[in-house]
Structures are given as structure tokens and as C-alpha cells.
C-alpha positions in Angstrom: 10.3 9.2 0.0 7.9 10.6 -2.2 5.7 7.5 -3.0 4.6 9.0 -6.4 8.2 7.4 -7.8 6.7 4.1 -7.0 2.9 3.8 -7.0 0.5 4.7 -9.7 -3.1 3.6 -11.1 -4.1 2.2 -14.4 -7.9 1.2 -15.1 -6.5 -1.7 -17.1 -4.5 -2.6 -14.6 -6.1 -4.8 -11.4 -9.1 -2.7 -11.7 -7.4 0.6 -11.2 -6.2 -0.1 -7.5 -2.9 1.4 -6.9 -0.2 -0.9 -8.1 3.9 -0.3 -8.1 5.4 0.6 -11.3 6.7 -2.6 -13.5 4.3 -4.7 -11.6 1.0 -5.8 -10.9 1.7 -5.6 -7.1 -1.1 -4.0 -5.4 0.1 -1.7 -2.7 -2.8 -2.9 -0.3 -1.3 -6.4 -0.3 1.8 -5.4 0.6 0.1 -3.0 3.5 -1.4 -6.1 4.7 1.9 -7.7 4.2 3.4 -5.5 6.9 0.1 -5.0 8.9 1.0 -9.1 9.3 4.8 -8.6 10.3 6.1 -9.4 7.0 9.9 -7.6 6.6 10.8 -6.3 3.5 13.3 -9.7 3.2 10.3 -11.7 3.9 8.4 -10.2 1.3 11.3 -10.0 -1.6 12.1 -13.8 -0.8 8.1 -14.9 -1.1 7.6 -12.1 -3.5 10.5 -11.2 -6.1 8.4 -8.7 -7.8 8.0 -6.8 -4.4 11.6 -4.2 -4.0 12.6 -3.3 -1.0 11.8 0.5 -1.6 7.9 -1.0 -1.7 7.0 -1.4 1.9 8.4 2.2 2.3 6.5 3.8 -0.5 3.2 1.3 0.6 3.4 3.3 4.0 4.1 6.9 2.8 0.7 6.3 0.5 -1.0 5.2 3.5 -0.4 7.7 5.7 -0.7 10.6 2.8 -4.0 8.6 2.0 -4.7 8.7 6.0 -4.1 12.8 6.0 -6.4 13.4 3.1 -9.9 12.1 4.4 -11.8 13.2 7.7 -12.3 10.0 10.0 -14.7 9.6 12.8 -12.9 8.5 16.2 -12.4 4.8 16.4 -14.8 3.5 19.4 -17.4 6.7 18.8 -19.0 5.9 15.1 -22.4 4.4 16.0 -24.2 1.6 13.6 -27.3 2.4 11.9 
């Protein structure tokens, strides 16, 4: 799924956060959504704004999001 179809950012739109087309859905509240063990029929019956192609496109931003940054191991980052 190429997440692109889906997602985009508007300044005027919940700050600029990532939000799905023809919505004001933010894609991290739907990520938190399934981090919870939400299914996509959960969320479309709570939600109807949220499609069932959402959840999909939430985690193919994530893990493209997730590929794009450099990350310190879990466990090894020490506090200041």
C-alpha cells in the first residue's frame, strides 16, 4: 500500500500533523488505536470517519517513518 494515497499534511489542518484525506483523522490516533488492540471494525464502528484501508496506510507511514531516522538501541540511550 503506498500510504501517500491516504495520508497527507496541511498547516491548517490539526496543526500540520499527518491527517487522512477527507478527514481530520490524525494518523497517530489511529496508531495508538492499534498499539491498544483496536481492529479496523472496532475503529470504523466508534469511528465512521476512520476506513478500513486507515489502519493499513497508519502502519506503512510508521514503519516508512521508522526507516527514515537513525535510533539509538532501546535499553542503551543514557539520561543527561
Amino acid at each position: 500500500m503506498n500510504w501517500r494515497d491516504h495520508i497527507y499534511s496541511n498547516p491548517d489542518i490539526r496543526s500540520g500533523r499527518p491527517i487522512f484525506r477527507g478527514t481530520r483523522i490524525k494518523v497517530d490516533f489511529v496508531l495508538e488505536l492499534i498499539a491498544a488492540g483496536w481492529s479496523a471494525e472496532q475503529m470504523a464502528i466508534e469511528y465512521p470517519e476512520i476506513e478500513p484501508h486507515h489502519p493499513q496506510a497508519a502502519a506503512a507511514f510508521a514503519v516508512e517513518l521508522m526507516r527514515d531516522e537513525d535510533y539509538v538501541a532501546i535499553g542503551q540511550a543514557k539520561a543527561a
